[in-house]
C-alpha positions as CSV (number, residue, x, y, z in Angstrom):
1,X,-24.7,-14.7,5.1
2,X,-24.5,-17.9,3.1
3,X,-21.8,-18.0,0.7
4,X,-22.9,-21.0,-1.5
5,X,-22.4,-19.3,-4.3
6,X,-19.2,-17.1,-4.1
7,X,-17.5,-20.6,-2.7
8,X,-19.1,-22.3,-5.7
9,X,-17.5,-19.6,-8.5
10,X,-14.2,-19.4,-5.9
11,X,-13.8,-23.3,-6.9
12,X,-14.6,-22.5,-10.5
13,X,-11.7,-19.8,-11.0
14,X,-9.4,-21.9,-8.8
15,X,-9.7,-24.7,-11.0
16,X,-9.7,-22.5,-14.4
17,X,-7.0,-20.3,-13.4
18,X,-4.6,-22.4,-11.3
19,X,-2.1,-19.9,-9.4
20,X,-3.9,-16.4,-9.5
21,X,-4.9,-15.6,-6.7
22,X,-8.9,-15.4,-5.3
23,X,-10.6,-13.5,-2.6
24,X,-14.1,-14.1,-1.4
25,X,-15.9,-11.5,0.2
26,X,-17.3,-13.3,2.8
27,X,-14.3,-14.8,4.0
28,X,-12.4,-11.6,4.1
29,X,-15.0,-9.0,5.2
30,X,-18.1,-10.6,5.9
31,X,-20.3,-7.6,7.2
32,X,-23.5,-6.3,6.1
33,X,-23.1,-3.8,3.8
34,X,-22.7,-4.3,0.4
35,X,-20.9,-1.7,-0.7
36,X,-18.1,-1.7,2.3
37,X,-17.6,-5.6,1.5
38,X,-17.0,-5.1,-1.9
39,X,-14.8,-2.4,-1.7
40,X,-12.4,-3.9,0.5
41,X,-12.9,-7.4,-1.6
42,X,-11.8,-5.3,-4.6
43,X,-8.5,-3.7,-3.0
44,X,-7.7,-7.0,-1.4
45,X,-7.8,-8.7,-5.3
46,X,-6.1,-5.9,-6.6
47,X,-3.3,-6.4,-3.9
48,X,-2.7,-10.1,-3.9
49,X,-0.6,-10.5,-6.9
50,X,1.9,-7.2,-6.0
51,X,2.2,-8.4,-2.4
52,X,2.4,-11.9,-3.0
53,X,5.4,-11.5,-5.2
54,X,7.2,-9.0,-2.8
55,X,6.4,-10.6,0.6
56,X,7.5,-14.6,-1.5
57,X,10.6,-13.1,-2.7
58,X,11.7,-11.0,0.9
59,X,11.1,-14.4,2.3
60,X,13.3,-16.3,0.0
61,X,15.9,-13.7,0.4
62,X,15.5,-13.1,4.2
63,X,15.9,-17.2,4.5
64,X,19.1,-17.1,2.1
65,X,20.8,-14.3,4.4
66,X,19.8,-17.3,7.6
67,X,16.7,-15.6,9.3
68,X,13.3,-16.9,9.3
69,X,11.2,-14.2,10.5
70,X,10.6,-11.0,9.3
71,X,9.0,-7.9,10.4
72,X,7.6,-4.7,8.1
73,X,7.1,-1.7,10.1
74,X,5.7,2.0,8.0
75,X,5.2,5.3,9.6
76,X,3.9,8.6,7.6
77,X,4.2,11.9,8.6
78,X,6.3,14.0,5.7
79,X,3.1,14.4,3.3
80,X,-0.3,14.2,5.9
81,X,-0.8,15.1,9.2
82,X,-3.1,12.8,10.8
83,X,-5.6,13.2,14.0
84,X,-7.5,11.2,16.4
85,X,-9.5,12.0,19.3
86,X,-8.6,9.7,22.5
87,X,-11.7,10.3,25.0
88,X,-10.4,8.9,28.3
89,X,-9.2,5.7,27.4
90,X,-11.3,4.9,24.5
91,X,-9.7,4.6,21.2
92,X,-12.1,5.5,18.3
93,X,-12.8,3.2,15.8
94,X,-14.4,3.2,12.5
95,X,-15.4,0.6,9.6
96,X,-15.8,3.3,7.0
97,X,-11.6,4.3,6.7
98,X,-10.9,6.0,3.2
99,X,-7.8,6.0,1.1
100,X,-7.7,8.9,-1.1
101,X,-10.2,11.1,-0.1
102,X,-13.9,10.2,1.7
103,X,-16.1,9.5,-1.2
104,X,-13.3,10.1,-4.1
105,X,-11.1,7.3,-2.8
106,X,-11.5,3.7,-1.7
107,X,-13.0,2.3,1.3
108,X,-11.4,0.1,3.1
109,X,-14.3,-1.6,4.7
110,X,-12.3,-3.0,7.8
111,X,-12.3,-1.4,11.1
112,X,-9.6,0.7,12.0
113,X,-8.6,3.4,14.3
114,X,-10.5,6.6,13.1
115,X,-8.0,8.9,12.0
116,X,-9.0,11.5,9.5
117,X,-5.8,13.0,7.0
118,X,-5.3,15.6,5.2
119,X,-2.5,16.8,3.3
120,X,-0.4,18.9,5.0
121,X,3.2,17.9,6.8
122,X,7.0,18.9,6.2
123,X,7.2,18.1,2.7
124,X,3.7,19.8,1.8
125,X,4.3,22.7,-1.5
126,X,3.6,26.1,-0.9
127,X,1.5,27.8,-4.4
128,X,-0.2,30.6,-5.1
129,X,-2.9,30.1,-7.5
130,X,-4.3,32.1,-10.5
131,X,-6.7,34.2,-7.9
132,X,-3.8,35.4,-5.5
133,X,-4.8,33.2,-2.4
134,X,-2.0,31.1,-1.4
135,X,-2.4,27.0,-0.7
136,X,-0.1,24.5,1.0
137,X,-0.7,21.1,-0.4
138,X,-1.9,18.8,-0.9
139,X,0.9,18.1,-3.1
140,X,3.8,17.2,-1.4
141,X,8.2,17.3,-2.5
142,X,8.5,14.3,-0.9
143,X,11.7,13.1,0.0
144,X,12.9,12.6,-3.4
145,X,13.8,15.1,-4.4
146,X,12.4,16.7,-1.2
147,X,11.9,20.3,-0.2
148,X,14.3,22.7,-2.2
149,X,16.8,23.1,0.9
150,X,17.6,19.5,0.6
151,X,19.7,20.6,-2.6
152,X,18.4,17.0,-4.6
153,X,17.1,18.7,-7.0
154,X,13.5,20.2,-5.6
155,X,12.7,23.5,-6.2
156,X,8.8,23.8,-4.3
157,X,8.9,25.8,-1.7
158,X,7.5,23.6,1.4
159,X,6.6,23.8,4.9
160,X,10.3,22.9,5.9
161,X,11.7,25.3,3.8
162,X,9.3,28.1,5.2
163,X,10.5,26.5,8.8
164,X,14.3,26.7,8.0
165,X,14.5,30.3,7.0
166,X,12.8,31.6,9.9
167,X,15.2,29.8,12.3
168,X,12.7,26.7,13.5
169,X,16.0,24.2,12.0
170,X,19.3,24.2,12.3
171,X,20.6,23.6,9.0
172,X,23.7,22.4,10.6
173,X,22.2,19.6,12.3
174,X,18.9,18.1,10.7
175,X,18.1,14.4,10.7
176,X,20.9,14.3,13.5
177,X,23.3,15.9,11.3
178,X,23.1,13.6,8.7
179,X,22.0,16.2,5.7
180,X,22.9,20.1,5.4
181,X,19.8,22.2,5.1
182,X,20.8,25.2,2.4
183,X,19.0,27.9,3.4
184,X,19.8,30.1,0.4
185,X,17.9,27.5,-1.6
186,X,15.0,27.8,0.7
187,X,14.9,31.3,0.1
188,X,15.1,31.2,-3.5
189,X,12.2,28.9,-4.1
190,X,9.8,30.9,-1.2
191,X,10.8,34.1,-3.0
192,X,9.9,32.4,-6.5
193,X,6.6,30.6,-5.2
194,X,5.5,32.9,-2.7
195,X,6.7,36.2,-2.1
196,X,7.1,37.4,-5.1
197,X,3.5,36.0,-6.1
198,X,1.8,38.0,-3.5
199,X,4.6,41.0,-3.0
200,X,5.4,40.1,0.3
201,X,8.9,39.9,2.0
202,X,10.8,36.4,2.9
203,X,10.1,36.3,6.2
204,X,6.3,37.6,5.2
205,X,5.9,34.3,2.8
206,X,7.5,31.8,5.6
207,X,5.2,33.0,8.2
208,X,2.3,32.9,5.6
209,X,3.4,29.5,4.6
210,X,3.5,28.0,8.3
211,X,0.4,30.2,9.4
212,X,-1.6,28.5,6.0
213,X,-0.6,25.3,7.1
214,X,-1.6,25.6,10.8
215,X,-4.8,26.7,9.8
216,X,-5.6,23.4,8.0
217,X,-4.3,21.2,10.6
218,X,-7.0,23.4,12.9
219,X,-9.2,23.0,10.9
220,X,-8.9,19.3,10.8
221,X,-8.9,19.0,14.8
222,X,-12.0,21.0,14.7
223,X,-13.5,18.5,12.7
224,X,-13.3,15.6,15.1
225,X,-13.9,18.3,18.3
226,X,-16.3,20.6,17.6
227,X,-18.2,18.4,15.3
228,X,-18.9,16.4,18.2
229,X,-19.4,18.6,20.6
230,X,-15.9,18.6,22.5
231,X,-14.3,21.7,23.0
232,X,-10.9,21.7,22.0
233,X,-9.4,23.9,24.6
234,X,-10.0,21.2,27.1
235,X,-8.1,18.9,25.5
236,X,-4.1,18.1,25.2
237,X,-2.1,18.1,22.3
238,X,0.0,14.8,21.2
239,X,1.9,15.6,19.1
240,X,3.8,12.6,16.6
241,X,5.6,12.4,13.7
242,X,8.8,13.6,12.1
243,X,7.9,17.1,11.1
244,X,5.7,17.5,15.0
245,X,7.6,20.0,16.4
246,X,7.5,22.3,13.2
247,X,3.9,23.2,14.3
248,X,2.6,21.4,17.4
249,X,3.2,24.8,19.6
250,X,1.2,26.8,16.9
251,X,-1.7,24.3,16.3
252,X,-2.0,24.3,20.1
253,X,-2.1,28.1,20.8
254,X,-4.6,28.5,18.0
255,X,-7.2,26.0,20.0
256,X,-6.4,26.8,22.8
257,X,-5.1,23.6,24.0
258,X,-3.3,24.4,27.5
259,X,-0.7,21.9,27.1
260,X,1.3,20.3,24.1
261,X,2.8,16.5,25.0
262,X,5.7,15.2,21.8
263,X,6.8,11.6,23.5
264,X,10.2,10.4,23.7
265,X,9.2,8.8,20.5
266,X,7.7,11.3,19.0
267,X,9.6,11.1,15.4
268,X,8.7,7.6,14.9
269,X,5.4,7.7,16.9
270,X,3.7,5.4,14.5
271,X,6.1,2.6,14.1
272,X,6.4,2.8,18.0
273,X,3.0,2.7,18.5
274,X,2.5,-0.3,16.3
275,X,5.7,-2.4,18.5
276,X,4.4,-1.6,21.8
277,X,0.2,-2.3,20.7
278,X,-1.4,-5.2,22.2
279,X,-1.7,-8.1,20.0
280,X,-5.4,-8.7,18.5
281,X,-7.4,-10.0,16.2
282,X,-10.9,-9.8,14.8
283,X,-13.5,-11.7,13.6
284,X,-16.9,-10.9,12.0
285,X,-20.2,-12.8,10.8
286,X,-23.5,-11.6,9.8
287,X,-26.4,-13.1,11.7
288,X,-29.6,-11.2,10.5
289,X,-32.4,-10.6,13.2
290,X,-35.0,-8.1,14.3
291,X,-36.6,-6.8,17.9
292,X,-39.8,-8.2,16.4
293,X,-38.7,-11.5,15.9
294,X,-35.1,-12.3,17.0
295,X,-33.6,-15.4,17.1
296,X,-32.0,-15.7,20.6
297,X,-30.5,-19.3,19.5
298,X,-29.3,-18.3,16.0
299,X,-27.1,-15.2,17.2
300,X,-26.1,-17.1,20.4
301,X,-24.5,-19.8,17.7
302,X,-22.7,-16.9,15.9
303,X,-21.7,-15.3,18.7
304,X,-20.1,-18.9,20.6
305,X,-18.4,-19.1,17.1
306,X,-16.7,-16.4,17.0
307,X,-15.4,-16.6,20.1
308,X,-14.4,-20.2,19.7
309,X,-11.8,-18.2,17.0
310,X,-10.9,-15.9,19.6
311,X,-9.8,-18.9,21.8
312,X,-8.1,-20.6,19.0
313,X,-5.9,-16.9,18.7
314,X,-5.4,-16.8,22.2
315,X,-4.0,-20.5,22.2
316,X,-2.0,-19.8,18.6
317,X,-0.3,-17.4,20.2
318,X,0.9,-19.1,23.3
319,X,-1.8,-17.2,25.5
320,X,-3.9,-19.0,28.6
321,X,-7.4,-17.9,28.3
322,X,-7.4,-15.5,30.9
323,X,-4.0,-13.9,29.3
324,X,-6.5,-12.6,27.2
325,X,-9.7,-10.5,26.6
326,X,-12.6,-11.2,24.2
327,X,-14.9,-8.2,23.7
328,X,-18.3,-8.5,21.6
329,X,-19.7,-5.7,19.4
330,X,-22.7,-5.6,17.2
331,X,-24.1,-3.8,14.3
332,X,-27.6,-2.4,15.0
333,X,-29.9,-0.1,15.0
């Protein structure tokens, strides 16, 4: 709330360091809580330097090649399967989003849709551990080398191997027929990892594989359903990603859900999504005040400040005003 002195030692390291970069917690996340501001502060120093260099030298080349505009576009899906709960048309948000783990990670501290990961996708390793019980992630083949029926050089048995030998691929014709699945390879590493392990036959450790896999993804929907009181069995299924159809259908049945929806773009439902979004942008400033005592012309100066930035967007990006929609929130309790 006043950033005398982080401006004060950002003008000290600028001028003792010249070039490396600086980030200010205020000026990149100023809300009230400590601990969510200087986590984010921390990942944004961290990154500076590594992005800095990569975006600087993809412009340089991109301008070289004659273009001056760029675009970076990322989807996951082979190592997490990730879930959201739409209610109507609200989108759940959340300024507590975690890379890593909730609590073993970091904290992003910037509001983001709430979408809770865990790992489990195509690429996810089937392994029995010392006890007998079998586990599927989170540790993932990637795709380099990739699951063992890619023939690169992976020998885990994973979720698409599992998915290939019981007939849910056509080895002939995956990624549009651009890569041979061999299924003998498949076999070989669930028979190694899996079957063998717990004395079960192929098809046995495939289904076991898929079924173990399902099961956390479940579990996972539950957690944003149940948890809240929504029953899932009311809901419909979306379902996104590369490795979707693998086990939308089973995830589905096992909730209950009474219908599964996998969009045109399902594949690349991410990097869709992110094209076709509205633009937007946010802004943030701490204004402390209480019921007791609040300070009606204090917040109403925050408040017209921030959406004198809003404006400013709108205009920057060649909106009219009414092009556009401003919406307020507040921290309180």
């Amino acid at each position: 709330m006043n950033p005398t002195h982080e401006l004060r030692l950002g003008e000290l390291l600028t001028s003792s360091l010249p070039g490396v970069p600086v980030t200010l917690s205020h000026e990149l996340n100023p809300s009230w809580r400590e601990y969510r501001r200087a986590s984010s502060a921390a990942i944004d120093a961290s990154l500076k330097p590594l992005t800095g260099r990569y975006l600087g030298n993809l412009t340089s080349r991109m301008a070289e090649a004659g273009s001056t505009e760029y675009a970076i576009v990322t989807d996951t899906g082979w190592t997490t399967y990730d879930v959201s709960l739409v209610r109507g048309e609200s989108i759940p948000w959340t300024q507590e989003t975690w890379v890593g783990g909730a609590y073993q990670g970091h904290m992003t501290g910037f509001p983001s849709v709430d979408v809770r990961s865990i790992g489990a996708g195509g690429g996810s390793i089937a392994w029995v551990d010392a006890g007998g019980v079998l586990h599927v992630g989170p540790q993932s083949a990637g795709a380099d080398p990739g699951p063992a029926c890619y023939a690169r050089g992976g020998t885990s048995a994973t979720v698409t191997d599992a998915s290939l030998v019981l007939g849910h691929l056509d080895p002939g014709y995956f990624l549009g027929g651009a890569l041979k699945l061999d299924t003998e390879r498949a076999s070989a590493a669930l028979r190694a990892d899996v079957a063998e392990p717990l004395g079960l036959e192929i098809d046995e450790a495939a289904w076991a594989v898929i079924d173990v896999a399902t099961e956390s993804m479940v579990q996972a929907i539950l957690a944003i359903t149940v948890n809240q009181g929504i029953d899932p069995s009311c809901a419909t299924l979306v379902g996104g990603g590369g490795a979707a159809g693998l086990n939308s259908a089973f995830v589905a049945r096992r909730l209950g859900c009474p219908r599964v929806v996998i969009p045109d773009t399902g594949a690349a439902l991410s990097a869709a999504g992110a094209l076709m979004s509205h633009l937007t942008a946010e802004y943030r400033a701490v204004q402390f005040t209480t019921t007791a005592d609040f300070g009606a012309d204090c917040v109403a100066t925050t408040v017209g400040a921030l959406e004198a930035r809003c404006r400013t967007f709108l205009e920057d990006a060649g909106l009219a005003a009414d092009d556009g929609e401003v919406s307020f929130g507040v921290e309180a309790r």
